[in-house]
C-alpha positions as CSV (number, residue, x, y, z in Angstrom):
1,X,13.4,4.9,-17.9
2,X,10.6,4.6,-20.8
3,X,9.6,8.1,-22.0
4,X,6.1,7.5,-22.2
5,X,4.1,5.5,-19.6
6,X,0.9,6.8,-20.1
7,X,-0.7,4.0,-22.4
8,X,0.5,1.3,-20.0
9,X,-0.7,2.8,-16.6
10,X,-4.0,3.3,-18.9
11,X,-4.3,-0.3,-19.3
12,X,-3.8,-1.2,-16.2
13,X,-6.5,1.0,-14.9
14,X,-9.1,-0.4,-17.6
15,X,-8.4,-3.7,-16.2
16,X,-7.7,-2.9,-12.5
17,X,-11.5,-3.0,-11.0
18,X,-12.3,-6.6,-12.8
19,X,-8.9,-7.9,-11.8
20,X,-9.3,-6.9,-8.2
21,X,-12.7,-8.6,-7.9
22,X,-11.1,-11.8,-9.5
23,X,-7.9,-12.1,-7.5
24,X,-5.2,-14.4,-8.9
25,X,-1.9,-14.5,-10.9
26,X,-1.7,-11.4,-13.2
27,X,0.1,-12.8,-16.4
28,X,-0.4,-10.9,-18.9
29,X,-0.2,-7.4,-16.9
30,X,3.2,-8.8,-15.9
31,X,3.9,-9.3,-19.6
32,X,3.1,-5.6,-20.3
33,X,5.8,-4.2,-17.5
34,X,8.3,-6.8,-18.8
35,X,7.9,-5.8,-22.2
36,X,7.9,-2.1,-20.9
37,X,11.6,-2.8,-20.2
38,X,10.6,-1.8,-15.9
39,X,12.6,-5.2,-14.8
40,X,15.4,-3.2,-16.3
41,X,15.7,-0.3,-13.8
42,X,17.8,-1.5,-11.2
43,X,20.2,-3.8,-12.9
44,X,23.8,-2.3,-13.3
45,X,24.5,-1.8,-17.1
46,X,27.5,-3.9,-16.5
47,X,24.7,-6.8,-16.2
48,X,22.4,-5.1,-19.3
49,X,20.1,-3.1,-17.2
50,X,19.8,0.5,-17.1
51,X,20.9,1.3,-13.7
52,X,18.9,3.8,-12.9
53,X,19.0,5.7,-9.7
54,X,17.0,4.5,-6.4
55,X,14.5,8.2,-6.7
56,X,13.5,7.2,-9.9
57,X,12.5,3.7,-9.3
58,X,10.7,4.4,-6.3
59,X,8.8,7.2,-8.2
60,X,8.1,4.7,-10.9
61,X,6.6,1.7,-8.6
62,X,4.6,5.2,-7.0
63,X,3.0,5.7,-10.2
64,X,1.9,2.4,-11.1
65,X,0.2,2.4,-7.8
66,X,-1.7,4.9,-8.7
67,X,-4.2,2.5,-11.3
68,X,-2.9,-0.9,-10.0
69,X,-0.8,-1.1,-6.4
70,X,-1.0,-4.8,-7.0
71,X,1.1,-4.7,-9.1
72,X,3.4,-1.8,-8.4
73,X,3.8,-4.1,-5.5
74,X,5.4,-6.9,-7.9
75,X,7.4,-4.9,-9.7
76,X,9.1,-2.8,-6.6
77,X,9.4,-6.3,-5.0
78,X,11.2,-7.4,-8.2
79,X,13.7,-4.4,-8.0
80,X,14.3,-5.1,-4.0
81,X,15.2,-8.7,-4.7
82,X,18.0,-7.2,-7.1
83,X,18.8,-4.4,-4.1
84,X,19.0,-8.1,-1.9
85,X,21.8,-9.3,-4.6
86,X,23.5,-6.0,-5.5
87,X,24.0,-5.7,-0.8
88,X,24.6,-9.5,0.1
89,X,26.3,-10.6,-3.3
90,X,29.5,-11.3,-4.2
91,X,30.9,-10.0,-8.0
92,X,30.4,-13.4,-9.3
93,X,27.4,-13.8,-8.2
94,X,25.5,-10.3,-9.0
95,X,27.5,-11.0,-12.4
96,X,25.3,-14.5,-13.2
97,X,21.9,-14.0,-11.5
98,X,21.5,-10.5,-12.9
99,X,23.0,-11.3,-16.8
100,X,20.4,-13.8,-16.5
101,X,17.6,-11.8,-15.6
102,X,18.1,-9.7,-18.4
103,X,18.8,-12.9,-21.1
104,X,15.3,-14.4,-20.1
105,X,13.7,-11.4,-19.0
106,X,13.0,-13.3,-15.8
107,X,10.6,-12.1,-12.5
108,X,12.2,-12.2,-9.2
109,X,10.1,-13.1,-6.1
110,X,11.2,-13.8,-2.6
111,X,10.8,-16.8,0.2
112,X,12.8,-13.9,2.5
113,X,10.0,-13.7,5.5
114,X,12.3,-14.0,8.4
115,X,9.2,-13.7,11.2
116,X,8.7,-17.0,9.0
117,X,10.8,-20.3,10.4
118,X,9.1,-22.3,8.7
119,X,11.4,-23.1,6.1
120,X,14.8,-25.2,7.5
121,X,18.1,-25.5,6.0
122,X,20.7,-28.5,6.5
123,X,24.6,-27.8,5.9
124,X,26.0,-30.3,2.8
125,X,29.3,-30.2,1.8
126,X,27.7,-28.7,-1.4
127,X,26.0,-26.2,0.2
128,X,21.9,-26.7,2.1
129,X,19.2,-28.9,1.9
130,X,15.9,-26.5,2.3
131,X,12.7,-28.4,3.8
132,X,9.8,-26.5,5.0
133,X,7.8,-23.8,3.9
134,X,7.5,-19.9,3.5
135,X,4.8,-17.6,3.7
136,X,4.2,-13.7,2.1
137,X,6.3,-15.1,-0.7
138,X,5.2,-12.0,-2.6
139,X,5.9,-12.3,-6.5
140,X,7.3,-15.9,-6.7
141,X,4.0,-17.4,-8.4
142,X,5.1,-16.5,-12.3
143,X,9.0,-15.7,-11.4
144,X,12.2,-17.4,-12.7
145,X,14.5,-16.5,-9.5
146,X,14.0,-16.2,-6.0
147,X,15.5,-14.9,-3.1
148,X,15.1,-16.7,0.3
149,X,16.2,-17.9,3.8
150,X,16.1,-20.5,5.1
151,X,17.1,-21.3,9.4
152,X,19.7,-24.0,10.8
153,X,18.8,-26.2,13.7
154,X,21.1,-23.4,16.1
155,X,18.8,-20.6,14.8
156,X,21.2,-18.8,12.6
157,X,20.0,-18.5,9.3
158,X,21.3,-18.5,5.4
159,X,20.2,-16.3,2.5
160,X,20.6,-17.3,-1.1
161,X,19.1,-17.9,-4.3
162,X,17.4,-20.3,-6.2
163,X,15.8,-21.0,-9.8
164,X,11.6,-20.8,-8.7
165,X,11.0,-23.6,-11.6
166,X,12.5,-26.7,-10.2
167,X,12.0,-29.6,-8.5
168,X,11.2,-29.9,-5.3
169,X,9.7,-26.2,-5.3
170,X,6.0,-25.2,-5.2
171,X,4.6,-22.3,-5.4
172,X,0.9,-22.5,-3.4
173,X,-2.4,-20.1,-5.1
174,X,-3.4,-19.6,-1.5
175,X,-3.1,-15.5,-1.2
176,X,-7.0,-14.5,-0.1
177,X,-6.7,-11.4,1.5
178,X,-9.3,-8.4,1.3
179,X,-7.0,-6.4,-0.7
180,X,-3.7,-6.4,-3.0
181,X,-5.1,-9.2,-4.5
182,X,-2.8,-9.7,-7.1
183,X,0.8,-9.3,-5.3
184,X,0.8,-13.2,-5.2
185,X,1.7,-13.3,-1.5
186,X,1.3,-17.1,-0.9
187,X,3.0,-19.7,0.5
188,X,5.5,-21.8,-1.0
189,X,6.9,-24.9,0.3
190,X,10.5,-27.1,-0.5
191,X,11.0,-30.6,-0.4
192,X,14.6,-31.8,-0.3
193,X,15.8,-28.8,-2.3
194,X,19.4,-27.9,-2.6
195,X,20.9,-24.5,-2.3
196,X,23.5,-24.8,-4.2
197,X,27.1,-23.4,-2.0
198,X,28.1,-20.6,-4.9
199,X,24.4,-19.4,-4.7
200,X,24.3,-18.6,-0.8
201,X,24.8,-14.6,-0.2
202,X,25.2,-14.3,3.4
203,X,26.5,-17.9,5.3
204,X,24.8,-19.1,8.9
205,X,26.8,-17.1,11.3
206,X,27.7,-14.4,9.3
207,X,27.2,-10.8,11.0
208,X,25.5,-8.0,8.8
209,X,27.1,-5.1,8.0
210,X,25.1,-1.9,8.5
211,X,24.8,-1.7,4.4
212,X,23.9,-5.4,4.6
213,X,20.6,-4.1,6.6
214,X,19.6,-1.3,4.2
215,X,17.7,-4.2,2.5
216,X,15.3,-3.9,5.0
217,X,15.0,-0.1,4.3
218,X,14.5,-0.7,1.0
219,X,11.4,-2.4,1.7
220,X,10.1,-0.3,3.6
221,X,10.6,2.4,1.5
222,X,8.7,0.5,-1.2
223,X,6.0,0.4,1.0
224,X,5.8,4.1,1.7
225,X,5.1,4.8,-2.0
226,X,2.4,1.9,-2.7
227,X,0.4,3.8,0.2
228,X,1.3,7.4,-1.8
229,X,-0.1,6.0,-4.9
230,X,-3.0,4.8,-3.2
231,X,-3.2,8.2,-2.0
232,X,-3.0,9.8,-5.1
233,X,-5.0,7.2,-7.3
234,X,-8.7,7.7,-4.6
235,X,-8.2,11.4,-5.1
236,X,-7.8,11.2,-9.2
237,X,-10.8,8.9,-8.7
238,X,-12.4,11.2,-6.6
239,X,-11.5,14.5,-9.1
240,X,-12.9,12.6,-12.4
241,X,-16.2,11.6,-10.8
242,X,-17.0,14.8,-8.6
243,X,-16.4,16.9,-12.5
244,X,-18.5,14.4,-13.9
245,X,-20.9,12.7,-12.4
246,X,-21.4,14.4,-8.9
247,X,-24.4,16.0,-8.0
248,X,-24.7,19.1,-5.7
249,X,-26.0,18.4,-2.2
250,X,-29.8,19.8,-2.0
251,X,-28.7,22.1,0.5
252,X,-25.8,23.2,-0.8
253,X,-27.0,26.0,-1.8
254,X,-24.8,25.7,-5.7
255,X,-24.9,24.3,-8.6
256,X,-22.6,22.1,-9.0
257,X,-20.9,19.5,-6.5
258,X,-17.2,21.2,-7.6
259,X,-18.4,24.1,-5.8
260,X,-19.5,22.6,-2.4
261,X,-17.7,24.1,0.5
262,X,-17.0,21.2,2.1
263,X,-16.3,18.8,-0.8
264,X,-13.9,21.7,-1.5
265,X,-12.5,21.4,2.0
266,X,-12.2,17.3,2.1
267,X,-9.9,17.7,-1.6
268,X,-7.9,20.3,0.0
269,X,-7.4,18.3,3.3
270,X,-6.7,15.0,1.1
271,X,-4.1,17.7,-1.1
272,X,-2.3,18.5,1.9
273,X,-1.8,15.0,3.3
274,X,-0.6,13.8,0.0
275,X,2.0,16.7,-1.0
276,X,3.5,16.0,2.6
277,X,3.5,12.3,2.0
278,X,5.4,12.8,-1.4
279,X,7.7,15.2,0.1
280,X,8.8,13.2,2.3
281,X,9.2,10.1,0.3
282,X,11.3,11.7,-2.0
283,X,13.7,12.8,1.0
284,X,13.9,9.3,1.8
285,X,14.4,7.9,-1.9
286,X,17.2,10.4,-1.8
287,X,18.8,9.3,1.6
288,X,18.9,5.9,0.7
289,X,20.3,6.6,-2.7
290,X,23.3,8.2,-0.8
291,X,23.0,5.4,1.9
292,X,23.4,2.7,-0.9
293,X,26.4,4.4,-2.9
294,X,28.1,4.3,0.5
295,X,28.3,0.5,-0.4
296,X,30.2,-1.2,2.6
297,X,31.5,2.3,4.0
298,X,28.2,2.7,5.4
299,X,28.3,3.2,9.3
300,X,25.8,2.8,12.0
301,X,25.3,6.2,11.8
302,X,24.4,7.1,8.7
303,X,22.1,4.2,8.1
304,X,20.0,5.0,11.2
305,X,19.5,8.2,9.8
306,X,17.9,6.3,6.2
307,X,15.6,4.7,8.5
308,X,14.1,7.6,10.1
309,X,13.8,9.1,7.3
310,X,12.2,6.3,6.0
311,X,10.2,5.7,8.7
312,X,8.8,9.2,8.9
313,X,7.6,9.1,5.6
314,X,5.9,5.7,5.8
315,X,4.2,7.4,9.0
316,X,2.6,10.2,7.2
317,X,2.3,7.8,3.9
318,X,-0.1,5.5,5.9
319,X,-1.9,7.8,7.1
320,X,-2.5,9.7,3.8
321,X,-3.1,6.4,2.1
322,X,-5.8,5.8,4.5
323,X,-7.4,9.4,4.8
324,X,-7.9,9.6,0.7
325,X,-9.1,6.2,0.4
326,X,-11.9,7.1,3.1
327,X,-12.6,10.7,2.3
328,X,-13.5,9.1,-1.7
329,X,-16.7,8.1,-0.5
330,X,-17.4,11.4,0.8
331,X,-16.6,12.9,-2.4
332,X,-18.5,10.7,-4.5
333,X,-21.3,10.1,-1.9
334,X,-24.0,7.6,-2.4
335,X,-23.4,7.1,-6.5
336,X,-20.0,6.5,-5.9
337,X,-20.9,2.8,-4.3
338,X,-21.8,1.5,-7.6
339,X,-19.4,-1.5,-7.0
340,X,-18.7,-1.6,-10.6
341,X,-16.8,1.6,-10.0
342,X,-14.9,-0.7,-7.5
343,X,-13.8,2.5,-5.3
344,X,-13.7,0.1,-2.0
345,X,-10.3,-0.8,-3.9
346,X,-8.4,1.8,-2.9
347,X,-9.2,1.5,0.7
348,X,-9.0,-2.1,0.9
349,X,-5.6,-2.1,-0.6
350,X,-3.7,0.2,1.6
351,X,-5.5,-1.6,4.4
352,X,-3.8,-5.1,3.7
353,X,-0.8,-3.1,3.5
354,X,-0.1,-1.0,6.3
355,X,-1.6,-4.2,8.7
356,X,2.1,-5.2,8.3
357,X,3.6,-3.1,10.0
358,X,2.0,-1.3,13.2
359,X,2.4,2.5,13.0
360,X,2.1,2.7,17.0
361,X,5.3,0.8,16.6
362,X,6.6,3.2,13.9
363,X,6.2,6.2,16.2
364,X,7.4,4.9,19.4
365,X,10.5,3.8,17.4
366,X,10.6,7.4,15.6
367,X,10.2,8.8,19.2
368,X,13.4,7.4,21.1
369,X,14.9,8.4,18.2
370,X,13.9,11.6,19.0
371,X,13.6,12.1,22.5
372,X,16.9,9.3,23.4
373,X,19.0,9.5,20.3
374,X,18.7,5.9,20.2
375,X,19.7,4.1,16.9
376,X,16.4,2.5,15.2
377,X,17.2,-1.3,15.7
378,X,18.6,-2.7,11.8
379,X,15.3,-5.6,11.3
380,X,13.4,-5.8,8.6
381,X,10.4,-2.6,9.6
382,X,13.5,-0.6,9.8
């Protein structure tokens, strides 16, 4: 892990207000984290990576979000498209795509979206002919590697890999979305592209193991800290400006707006909500580090357990994200609107997010767990 972070996130928070507003491919940010050796983490050092453990990577993409969860998102999708290759891939495999990240320094983005059949696959002798097209392709715009599936005409599917930069492959600039601007979540469509037979990870047909679906966990997991560093980004925001440029309400009956009851109240309701949040995202960076060295050992069992954990934090996560990036406005009250400030980020960014994933279906999964025992079901929101 770099020992010292603190000009980069600094950066990235100078820049994060202007980017927001103009949306689009962040280059030369993703330069900065690629330089910053973060592509790094996750790779074994048998490969040339650092290998570092699943806590501190989560911790890492939850710190970024704190000035920029656009692109925390990119980088912690980046690490889970090595997670996809370190479950589904063979020695051989994990041995080529992942020395070859770290030769070119390469981005990974994903095609994976399997509520997506949009994108068809064709058995060849050589392997499958891809046609179609793929939506939330988070991180592919700019990335040298992709992960992807692709379904057969019997409505199995295939997972593999591909080189982003070739032909037949386009990645679309059509991500518009209120917030996350910059996660690069567009479309991107294949014409008469092979995938080649050596590069498939997990053949139509093929049943997952239960660490085969701790993929899914790891997104989710991701997701859970983007809404912590939300969290904890509006209420730094808030802190700076209510010490410096806050004024006391007229009836407040103090002198300055640090010592109003109730703006004392709001940061210690926002305090509480995020301590829990972290707590329990920590628990669950923890389980799923266990979870994962399990490797193919891993039962039913134990994974189902990963997912509630999981799942519980992403719970209180969502709703801390939301909470801090609401209670900013009261904090800053009506000077805080300046939209050069661009505060409306914080709140527009967690939105976007946690859209994806309905928390009244989060609970009511969480609560058969509870009340039944019954197993959280292994897709892609567990």
């Amino acid at each position: 892990m770099p020992d010292d972070l603190a000009p980069l996130l600094a950066e990235l928070r100078r820049t994060a207000v202007e980017r927001d507003k103009r949306g689009g491919h962040a280059a030369e940010e993703k330069a900065l984290l690629q330089q910053a050796g973060l592509l790094r983490l996750s790779i074994p050092k048998v490969d040339g990576g650092d290998e570092r453990p699943w806590p501190e990577i989560f911790a890492l993409v939850r710190r970024v979000a704190t000035v920029d969860s656009a692109l925390a998102h990119l980088l912690a999708f980046h690490h889970l498209q090595v997670a996809t290759l370190r479950i589904y891939g063979n020695a051989a495999q994990q041995r080529h795509w992942l020395s070859r990240t770290i030769a070119e320094g390469g981005w990974w983005g994903n095609a994976v979206n399997p509520l997506d059949p949009g994108l068809t696959a064709v058995a060849r002798p050589d392997g499958y002919l891809l046609d179609g097209r793929k939506s939330f392709c988070s991180g592919t715009r700019g990335s040298r590697f992709m992960t992807l599936t692709a379904r057969l005409a019997d409505g199995s599917s295939v997972i593999g890999v591909v080189q982003t930069d070739q032909p037949g492959i386009v990645v679309h600039d059509d991500w518009d979305p209120i917030g996350q601007r910059q996660t690069d979540s567009g479309s991107v469509s294949f014409r008469q592209v092979l995938l080649q037979r050596a590069d498939v990870l997990r053949a139509h047909g093929a049943v997952p193991s239960a660490f085969h679906t701790l993929r899914n966990s790891f997104g989710q997991l991701i997701l859970a800290n983007l809404f912590v560093g939300i969290a904890i980004g509006a209420r730094d925001e808030a802190r700076d400006f209510a010490r410096t440029q806050a004024r006391s309400w007229v009836a407040s009956g103090v002198q300055r707006a640090t010592e109003d009851p109730y703006t004392l109240q709001r940061f210690g309701e926002i305090q509480v909500q995020i301590a829990a949040a972290e707590a329990l995202a920590d628990r669950a960076a923890t389980a799923i580090q266990t979870s994962f060295e399990r490797g193919p050992a891993l039962t039913e069992r134990e994974r189902a357990e990963t997912a509630v954990a999981i799942a519980e934090a992403k719970v209180i996560a969502h709703r801390a994200g939301l909470f801090a990036s609401q209670e900013l406005f009261e904090v800053v009250g009506a000077r805080g609107t300046r939209a050069s400030l661009g505060y409306d980020r914080f709140w527009r960014n967690v939105r976007t997010h946690t859209l994806h994933d309905p928390i009244d279906y989060k609970l009511a999964m969480l609560g058969r767990w509870a009340l039944n025992g019954e197993y959280p079901p292994p897709n892609m929101y567990t």
